[in-house]
N, C-alpha and C positions, 0 to 999 in steps of 0.2 A: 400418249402424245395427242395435243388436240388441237389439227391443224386448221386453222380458220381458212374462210372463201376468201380465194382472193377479189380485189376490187374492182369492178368491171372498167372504170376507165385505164387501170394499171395492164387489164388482162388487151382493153386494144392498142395501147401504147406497145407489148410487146406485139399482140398479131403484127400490127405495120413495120415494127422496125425489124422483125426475122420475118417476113413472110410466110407465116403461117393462119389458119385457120384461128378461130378463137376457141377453138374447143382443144387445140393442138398449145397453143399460148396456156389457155388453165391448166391444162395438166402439168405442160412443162413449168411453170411458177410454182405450184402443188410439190411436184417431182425436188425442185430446188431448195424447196421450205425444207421439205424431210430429211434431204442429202444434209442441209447447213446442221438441222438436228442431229445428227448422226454424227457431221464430223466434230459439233461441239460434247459430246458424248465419248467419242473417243480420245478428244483432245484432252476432257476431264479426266479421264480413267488414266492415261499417261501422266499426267501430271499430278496426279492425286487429289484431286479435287471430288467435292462433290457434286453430281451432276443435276441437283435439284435447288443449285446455291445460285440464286436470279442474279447475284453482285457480280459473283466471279464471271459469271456468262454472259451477262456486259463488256464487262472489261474485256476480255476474249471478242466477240462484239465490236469493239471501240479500234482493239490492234488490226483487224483485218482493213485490207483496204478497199478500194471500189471494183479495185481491177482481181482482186477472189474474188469478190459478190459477183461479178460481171461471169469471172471463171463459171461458178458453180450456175447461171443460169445458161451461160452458150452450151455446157455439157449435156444440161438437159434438156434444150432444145433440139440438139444433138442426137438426143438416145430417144427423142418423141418421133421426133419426122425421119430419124432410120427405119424402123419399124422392126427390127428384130429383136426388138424387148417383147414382141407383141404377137399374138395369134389373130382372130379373127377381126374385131372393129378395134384397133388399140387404145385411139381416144378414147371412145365412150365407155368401153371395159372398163379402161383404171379411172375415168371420172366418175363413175358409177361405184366403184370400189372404194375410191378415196371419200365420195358423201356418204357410203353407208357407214364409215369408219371412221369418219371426221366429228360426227355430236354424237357424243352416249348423250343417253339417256342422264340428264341432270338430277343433282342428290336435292332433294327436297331438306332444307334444311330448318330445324325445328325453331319456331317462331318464341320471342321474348316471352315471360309471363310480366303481365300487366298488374300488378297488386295494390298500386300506388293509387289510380284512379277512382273515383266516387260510382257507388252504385246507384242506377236508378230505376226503381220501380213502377212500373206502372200497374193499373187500379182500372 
């Protein structure tokens, strides 16, 4: 799974409207992305879909309404500012955890061959 940054004006849009930190805001959006992952994973697996099919995960997607998306971000707003998900610093633990786990390392993917083109010599 490869969850991108979220976007800094989205991340203060939430800080002000839950009163939180912004480093408490990224994680929880971070936290939410993964949760939606998961329950579209599950939703796939019950209903026999495949979970790598970008259509159906749309459409799944399209049926939810504002007020789950809203759900799934108060939860994790929820479970960031409890702090019993957490030991020592809990924001910067899992935001630290979720960037080192968030970009592998990209596949170098191998370049066209060129045949078609004129050679030119130089002398």
């Amino acid at each position: 799974m490869n969850v991108p940054f979220p976007h800094p004006l989205h991340i203060l849009d939430i800080s002000s409207r839950y009163a939180v930190t912004e480093q408490q805001a990224e994680v929880a959006i971070t936290w939410a992305a993964v949760d939606t992952v998961c329950m579209w994973e599950d939703y796939a697996r019950a209903h026999g879909l495949d979970e790598a099919d970008c259509d159906a995960m749309q459409e799944w997607g399209e049926k939810r309404t504002p007020d789950d998306h809203r759900a799934v971000l108060d939860a994790a707003i929820a479970n960031v500012t409890s702090g019993e998900y957490f030991a020592l610093d809990p924001v910067e633990e899992l935001l630290c955890e979720v960037r080192r786990t968030a970009n592998p390392t990209p596949v170098r993917r191998p370049r066209p061959m060129r045949a078609n083109r004129p050679r030119v010599h130089i002398r």
